[in-house]
Residue frames as a rotation matrix with the C-alpha (Angstrom) as fourth column:
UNK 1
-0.754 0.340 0.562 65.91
0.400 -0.440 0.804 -80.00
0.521 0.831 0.196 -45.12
UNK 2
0.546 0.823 -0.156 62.69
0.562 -0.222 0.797 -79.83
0.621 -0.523 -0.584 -42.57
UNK 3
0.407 0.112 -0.907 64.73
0.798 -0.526 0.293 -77.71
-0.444 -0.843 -0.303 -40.08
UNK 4
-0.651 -0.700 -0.292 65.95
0.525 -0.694 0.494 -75.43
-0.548 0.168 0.819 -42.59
UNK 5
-0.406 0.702 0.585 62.55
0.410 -0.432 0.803 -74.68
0.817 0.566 -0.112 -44.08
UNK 6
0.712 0.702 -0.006 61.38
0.447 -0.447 0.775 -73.58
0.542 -0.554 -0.632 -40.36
UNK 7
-0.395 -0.662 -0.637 64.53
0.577 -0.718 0.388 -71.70
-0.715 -0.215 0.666 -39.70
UNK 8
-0.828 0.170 0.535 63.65
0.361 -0.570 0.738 -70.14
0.430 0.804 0.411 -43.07
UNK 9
0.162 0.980 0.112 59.96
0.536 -0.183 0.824 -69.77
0.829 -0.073 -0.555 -42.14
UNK 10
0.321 -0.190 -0.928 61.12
0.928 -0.132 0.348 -68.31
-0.189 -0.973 0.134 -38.54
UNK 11
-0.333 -0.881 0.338 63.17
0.864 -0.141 0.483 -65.90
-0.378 0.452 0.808 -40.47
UNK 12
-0.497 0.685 0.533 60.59
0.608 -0.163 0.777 -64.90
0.619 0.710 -0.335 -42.81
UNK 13
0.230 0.973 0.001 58.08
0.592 -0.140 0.794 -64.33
0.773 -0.182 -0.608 -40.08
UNK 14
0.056 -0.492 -0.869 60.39
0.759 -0.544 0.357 -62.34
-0.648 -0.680 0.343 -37.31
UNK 15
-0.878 -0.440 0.189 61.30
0.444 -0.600 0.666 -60.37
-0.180 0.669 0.722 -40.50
UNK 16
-0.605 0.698 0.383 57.85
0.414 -0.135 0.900 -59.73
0.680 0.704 -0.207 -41.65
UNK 17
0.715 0.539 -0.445 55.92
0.665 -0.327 0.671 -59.08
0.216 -0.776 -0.592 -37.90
UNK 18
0.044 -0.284 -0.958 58.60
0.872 -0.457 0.176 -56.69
-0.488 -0.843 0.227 -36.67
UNK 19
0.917 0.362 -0.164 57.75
0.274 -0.875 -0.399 -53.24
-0.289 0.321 -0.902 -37.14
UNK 20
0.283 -0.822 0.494 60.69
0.721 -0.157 -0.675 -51.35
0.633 0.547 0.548 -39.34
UNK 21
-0.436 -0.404 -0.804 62.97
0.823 -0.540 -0.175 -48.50
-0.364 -0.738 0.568 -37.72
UNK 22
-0.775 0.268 0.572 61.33
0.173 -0.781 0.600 -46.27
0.607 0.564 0.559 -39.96
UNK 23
0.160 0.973 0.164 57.85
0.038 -0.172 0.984 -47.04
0.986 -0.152 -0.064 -38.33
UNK 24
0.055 -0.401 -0.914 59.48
0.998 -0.011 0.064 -46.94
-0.035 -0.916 0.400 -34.50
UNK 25
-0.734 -0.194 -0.650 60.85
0.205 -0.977 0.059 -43.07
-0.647 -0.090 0.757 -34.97
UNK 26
-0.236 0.735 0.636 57.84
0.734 -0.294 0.612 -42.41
0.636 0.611 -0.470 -37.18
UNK 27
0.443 0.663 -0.603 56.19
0.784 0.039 0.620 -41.03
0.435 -0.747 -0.503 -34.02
UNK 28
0.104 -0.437 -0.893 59.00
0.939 -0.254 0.234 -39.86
-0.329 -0.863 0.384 -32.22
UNK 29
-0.840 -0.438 -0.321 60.00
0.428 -0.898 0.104 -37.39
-0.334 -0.050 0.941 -34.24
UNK 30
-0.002 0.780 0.626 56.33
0.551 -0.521 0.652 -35.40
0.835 0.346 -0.429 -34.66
UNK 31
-0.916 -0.092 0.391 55.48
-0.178 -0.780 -0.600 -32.30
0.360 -0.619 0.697 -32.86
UNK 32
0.404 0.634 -0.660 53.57
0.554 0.405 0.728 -33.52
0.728 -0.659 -0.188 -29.81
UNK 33
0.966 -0.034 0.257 53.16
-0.248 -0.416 0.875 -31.81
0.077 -0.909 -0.411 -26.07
UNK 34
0.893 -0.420 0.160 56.31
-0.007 0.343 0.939 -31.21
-0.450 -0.840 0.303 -24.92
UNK 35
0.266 -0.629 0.730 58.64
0.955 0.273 -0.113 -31.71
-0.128 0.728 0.674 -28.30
UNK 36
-0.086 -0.411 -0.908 61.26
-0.311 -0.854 0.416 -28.45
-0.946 0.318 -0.054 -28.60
UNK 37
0.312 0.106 0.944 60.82
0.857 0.399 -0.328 -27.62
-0.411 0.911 0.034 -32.03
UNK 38
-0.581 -0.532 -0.615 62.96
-0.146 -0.676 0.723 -25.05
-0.800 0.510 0.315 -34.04
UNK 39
0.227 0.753 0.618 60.84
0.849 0.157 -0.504 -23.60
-0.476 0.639 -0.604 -37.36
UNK 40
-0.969 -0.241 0.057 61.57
0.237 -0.837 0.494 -21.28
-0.071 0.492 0.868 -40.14
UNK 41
-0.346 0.821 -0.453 58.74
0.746 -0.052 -0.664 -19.01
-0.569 -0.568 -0.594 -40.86
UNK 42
-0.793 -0.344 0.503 57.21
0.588 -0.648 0.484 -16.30
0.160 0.680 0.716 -42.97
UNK 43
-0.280 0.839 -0.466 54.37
0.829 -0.034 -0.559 -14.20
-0.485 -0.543 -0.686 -41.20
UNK 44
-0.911 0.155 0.381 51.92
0.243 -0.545 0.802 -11.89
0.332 0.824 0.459 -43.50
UNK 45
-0.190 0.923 -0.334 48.96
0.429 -0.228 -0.874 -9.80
-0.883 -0.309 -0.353 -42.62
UNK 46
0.668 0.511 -0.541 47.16
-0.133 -0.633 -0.762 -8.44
-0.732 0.581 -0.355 -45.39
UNK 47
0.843 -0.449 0.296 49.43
0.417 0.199 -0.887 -10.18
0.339 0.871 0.355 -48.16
UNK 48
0.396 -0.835 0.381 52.33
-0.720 -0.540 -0.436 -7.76
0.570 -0.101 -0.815 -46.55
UNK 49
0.068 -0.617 -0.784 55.35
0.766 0.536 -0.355 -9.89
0.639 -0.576 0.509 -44.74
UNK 50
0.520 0.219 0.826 55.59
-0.619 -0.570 0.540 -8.39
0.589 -0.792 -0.161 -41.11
UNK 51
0.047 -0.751 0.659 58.13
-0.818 0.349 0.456 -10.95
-0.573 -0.561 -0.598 -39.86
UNK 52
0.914 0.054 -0.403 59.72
-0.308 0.737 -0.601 -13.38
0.265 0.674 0.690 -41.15
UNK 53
0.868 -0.384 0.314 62.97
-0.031 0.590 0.807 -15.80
-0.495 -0.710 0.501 -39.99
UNK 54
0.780 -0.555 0.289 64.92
0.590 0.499 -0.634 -15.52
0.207 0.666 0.717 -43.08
UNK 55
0.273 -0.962 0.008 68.40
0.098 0.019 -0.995 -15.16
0.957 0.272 0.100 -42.61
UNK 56
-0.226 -0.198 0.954 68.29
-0.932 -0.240 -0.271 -15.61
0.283 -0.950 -0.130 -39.03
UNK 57
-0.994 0.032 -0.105 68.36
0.045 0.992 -0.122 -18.89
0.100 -0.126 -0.987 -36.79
UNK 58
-0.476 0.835 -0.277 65.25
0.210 0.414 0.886 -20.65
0.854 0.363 -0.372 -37.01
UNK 59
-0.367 0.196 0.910 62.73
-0.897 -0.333 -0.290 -19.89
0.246 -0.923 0.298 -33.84
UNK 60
-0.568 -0.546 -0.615 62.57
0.023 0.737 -0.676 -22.13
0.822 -0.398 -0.406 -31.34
UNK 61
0.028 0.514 0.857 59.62
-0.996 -0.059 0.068 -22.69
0.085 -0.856 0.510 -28.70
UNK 62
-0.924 0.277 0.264 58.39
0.226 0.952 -0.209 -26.00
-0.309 -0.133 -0.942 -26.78
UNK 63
-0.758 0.584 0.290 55.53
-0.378 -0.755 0.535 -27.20
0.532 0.296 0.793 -27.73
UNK 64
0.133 0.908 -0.398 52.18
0.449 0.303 0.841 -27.05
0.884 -0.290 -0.368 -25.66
UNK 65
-0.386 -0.631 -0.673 54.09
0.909 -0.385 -0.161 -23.74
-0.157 -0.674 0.722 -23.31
UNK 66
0.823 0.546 0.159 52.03
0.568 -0.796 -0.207 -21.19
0.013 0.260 -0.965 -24.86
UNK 67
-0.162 -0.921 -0.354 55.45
0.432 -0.389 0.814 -19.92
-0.887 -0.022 0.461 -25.99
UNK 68
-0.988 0.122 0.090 53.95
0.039 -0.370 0.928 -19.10
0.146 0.921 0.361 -29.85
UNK 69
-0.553 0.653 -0.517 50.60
-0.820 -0.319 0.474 -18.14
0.144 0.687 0.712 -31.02
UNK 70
-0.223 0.504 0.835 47.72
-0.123 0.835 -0.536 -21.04
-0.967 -0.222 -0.124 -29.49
UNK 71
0.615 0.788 -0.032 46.33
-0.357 0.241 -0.902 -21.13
-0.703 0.567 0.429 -33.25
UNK 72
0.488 -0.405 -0.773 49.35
-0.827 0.067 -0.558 -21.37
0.278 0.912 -0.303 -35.24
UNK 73
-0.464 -0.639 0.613 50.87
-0.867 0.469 -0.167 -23.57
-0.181 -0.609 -0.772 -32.32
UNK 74
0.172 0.687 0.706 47.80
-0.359 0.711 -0.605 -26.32
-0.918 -0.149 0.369 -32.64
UNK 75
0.940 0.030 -0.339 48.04
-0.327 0.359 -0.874 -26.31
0.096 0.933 0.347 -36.89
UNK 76
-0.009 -0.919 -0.395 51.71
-0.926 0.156 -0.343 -27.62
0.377 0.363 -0.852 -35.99
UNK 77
0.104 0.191 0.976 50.72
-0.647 0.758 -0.079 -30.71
-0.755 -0.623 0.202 -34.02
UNK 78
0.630 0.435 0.643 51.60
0.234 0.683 -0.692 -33.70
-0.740 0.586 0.329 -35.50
UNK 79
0.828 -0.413 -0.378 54.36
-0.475 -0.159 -0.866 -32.37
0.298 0.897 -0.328 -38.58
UNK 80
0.516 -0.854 0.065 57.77
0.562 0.394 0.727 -33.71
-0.647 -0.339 0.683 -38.45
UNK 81
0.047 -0.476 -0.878 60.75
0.061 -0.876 0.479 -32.28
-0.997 -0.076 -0.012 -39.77
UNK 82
-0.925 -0.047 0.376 60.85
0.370 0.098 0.924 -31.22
-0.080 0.994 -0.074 -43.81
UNK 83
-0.145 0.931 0.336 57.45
0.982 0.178 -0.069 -30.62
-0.124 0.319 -0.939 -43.37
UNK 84
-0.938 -0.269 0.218 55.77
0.346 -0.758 0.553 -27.57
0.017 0.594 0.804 -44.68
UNK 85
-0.231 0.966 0.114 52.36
0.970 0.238 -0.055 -25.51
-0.081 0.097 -0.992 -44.28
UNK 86
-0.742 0.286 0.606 50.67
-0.163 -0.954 0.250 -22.21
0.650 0.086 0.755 -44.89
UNK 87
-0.346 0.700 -0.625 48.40
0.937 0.226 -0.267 -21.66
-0.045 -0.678 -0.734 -41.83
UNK 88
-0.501 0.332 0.800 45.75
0.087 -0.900 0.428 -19.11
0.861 0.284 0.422 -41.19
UNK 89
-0.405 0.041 -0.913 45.07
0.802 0.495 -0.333 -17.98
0.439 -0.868 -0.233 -38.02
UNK 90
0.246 0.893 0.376 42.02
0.617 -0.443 0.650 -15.87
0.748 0.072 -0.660 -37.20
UNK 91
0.059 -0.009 0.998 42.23
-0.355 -0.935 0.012 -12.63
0.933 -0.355 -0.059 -35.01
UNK 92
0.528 0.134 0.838 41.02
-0.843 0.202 0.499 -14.83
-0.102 -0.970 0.219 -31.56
UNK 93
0.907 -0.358 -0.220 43.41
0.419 0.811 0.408 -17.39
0.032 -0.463 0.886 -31.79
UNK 94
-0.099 -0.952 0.290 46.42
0.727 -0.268 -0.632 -15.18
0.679 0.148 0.719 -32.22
UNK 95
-0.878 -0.382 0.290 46.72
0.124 -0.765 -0.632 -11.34
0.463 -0.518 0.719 -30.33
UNK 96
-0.435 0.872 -0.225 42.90
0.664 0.142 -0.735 -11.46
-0.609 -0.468 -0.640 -29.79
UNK 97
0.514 0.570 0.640 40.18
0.712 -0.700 0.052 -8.84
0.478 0.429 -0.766 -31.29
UNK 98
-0.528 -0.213 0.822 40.93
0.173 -0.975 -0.142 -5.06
0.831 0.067 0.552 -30.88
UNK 99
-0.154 -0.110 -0.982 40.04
0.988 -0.042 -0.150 -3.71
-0.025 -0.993 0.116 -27.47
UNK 100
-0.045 0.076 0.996 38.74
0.451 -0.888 0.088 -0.75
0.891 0.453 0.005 -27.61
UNK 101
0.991 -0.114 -0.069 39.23
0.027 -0.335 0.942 -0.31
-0.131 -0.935 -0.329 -23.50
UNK 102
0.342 -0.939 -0.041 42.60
0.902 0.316 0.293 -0.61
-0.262 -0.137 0.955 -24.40
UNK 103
-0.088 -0.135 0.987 43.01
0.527 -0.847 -0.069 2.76
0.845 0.514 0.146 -25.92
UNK 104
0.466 0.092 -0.880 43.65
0.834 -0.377 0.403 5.49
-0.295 -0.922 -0.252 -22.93
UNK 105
0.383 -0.289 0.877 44.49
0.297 -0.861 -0.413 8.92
0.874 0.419 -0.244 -23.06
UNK 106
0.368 -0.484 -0.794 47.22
0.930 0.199 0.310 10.10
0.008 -0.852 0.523 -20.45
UNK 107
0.921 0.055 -0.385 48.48
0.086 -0.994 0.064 13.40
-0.379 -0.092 -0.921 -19.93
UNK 108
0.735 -0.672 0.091 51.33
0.125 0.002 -0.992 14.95
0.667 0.740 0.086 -21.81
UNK 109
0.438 -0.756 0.487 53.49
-0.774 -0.593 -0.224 15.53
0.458 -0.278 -0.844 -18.58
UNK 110
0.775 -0.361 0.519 53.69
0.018 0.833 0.552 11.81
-0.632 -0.418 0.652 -17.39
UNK 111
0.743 -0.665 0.070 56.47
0.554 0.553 -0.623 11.57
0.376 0.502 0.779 -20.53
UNK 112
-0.006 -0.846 -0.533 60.16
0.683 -0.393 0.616 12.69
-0.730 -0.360 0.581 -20.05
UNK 113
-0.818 -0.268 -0.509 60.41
-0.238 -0.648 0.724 14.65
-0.524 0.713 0.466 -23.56
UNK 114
0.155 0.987 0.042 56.66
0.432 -0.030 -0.902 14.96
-0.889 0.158 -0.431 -24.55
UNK 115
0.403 0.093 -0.910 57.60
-0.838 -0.362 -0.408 17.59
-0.368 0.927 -0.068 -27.88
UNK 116
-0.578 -0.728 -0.369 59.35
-0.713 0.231 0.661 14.52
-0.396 0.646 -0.653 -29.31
UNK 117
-0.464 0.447 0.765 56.38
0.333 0.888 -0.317 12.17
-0.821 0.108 -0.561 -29.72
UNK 118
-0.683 0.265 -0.680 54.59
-0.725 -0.359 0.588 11.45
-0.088 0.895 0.438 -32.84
UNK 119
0.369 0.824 0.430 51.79
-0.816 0.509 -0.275 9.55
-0.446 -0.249 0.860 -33.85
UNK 120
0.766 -0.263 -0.586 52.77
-0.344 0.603 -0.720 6.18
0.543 0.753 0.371 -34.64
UNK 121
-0.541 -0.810 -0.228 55.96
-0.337 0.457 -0.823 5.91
0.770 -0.368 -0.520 -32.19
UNK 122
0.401 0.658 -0.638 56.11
-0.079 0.718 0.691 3.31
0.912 -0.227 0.340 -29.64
UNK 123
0.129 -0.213 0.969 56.28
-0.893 -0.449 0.020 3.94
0.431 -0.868 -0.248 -25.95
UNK 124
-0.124 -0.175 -0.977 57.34
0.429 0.878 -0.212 1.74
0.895 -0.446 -0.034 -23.18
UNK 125
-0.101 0.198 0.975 56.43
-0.766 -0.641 0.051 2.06
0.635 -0.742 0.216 -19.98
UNK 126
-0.460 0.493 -0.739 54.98
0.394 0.859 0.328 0.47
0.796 -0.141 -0.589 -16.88
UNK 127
-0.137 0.882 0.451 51.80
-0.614 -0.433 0.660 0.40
0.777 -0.187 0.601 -14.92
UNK 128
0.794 0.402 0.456 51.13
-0.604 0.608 0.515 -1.32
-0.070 -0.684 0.726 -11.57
UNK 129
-0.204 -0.894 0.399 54.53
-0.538 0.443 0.717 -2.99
-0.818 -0.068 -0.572 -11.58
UNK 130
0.551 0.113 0.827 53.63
0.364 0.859 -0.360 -4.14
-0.751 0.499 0.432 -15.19
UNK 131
-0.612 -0.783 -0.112 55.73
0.171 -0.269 0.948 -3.29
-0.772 0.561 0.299 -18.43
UNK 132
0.465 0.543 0.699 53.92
0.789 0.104 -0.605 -2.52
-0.402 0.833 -0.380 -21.91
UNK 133
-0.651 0.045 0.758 53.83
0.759 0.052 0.649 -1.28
-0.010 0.998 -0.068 -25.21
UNK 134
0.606 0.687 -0.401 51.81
0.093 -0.561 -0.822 1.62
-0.790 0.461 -0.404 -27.03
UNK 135
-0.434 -0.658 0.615 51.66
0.889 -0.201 0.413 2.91
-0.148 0.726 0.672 -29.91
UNK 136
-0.777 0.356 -0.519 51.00
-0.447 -0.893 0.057 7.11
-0.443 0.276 0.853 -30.28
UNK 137
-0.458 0.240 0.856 47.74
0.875 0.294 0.386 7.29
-0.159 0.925 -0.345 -31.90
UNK 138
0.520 0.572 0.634 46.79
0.679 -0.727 0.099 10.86
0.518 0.379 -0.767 -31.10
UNK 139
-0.600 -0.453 -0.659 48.61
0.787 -0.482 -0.385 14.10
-0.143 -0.750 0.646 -29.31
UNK 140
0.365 0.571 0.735 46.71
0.637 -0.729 0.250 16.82
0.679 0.378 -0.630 -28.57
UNK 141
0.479 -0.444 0.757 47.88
-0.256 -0.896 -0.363 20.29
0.839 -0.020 -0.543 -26.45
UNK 142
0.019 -0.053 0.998 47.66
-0.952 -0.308 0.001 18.28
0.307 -0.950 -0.056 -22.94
UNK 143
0.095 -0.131 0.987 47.68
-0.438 0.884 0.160 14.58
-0.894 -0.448 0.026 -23.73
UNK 144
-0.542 -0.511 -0.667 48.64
-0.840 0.348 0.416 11.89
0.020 0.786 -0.618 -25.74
UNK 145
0.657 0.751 -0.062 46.06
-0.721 0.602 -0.343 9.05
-0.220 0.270 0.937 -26.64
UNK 146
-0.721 -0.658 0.219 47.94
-0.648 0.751 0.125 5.56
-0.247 -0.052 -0.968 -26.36
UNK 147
0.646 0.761 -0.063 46.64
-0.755 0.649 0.096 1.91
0.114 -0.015 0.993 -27.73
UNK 148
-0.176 -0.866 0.469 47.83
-0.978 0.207 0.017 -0.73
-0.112 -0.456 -0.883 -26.00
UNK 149
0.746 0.219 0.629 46.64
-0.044 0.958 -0.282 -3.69
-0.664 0.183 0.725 -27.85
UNK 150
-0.241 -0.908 0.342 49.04
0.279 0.272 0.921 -5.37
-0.929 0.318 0.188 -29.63
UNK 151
-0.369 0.277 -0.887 49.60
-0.541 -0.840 -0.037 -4.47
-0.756 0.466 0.460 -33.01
UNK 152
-0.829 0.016 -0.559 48.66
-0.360 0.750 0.555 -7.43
0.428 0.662 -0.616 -34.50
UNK 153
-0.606 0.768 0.209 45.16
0.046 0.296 -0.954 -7.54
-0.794 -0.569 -0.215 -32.24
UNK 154
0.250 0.874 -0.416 42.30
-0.212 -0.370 -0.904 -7.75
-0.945 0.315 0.093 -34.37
UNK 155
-0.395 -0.554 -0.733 44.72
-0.908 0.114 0.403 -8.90
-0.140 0.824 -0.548 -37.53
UNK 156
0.987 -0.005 0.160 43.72
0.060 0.938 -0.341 -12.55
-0.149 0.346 0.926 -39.23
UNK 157
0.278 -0.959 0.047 47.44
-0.879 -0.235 0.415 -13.89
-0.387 -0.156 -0.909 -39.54
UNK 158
0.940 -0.262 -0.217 48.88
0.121 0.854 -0.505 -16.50
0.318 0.449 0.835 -42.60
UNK 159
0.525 -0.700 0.483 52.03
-0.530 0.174 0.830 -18.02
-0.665 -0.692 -0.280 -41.79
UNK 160
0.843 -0.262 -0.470 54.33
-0.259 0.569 -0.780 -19.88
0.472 0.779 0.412 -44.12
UNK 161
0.445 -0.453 0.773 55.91
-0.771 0.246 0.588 -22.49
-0.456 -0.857 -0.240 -41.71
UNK 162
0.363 -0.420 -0.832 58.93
-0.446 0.705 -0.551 -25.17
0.818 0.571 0.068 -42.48
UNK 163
0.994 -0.088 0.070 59.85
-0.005 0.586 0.810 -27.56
-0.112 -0.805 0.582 -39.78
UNK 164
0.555 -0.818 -0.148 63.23
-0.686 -0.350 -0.637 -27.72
0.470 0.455 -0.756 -38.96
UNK 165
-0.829 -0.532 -0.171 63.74
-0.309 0.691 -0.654 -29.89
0.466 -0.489 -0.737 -35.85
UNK 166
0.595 0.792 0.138 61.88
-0.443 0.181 0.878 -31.96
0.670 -0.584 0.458 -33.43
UNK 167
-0.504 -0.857 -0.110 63.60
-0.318 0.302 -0.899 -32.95
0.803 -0.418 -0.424 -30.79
């Protein structure tokens, strides 16, 4: 009887001190430095949707690679998968403020087909062995007025983010 109450009691107490598998992978599976995480997504400036993941595979960055957005990347620390959040993310954590050195005006003969631009289309190019982006924002007889901040500089950005994996 006495060595089956301290088997029992042995039992009891192995059962009762060891942490559960739940609380072991509790951990593992949060987004922490380093964790590939895959995330559906709905991005909105000004109440308008301006990207958004649906019906496409989820996106997919590591985090703590500066591979996404440093502000929206930080409000994901720490979720696991199922989770859900609406994040705002101010102008300087995301494309930065507007640049107003960024704007340049360039003559109209640097393009190949100069009568076809409009304000509003987006050029590609590169400078100093770099690539970029513009977008038209003026043409006048002899040049064409480029801004080459992103278009989302200067933008506050809300997100509506579901976890999908950690891994």
């Amino acid at each position: 009887m006495r060595t089956r109450i301290i088997v029992s009691l042995v039992l009891f107490l192995s059962l009762t001190c060891m942490p559960s598998v739940h609380a072991i992978t509790k951990g593992e599976n949060m987004i922490k430095k380093g964790s590939k995480v895959s995330i559906h997504y709905v991005l909105k400036v000004e109440e308008e949707v301006v990207d958004s993941s649906e019906g496409r595979e989820p996106l997919s960055y590591v985090q703590g690679s500066s591979q996404i957005i440093p502000g929206l990347e930080k409000e994901l620390e720490g979720l696991k998968p199922g989770d859900k959040k609406s994040v705002d993310v101010p102008a300087e954590n995301a494309y930065g403020k507007h640049d107003p050195e960024a704007i340049q005006t360039v003559p109209k003969k640097v393009f190949k087909e100069p009568d076809v631009l409009k304000v509003g289309h987006i050029v590609t190019g590169s400078a100093q062995g770099h690539e970029f982006q513009a977008v038209v924002v003026a043409i006048d007889k002899d040049n064409v007025t480029l801004d080459l901040n992103h278009p989302l500089a200067g933008k506050k950005l809300h997100f509506d983010v579901e976890i999908v994996s950690v891994e």
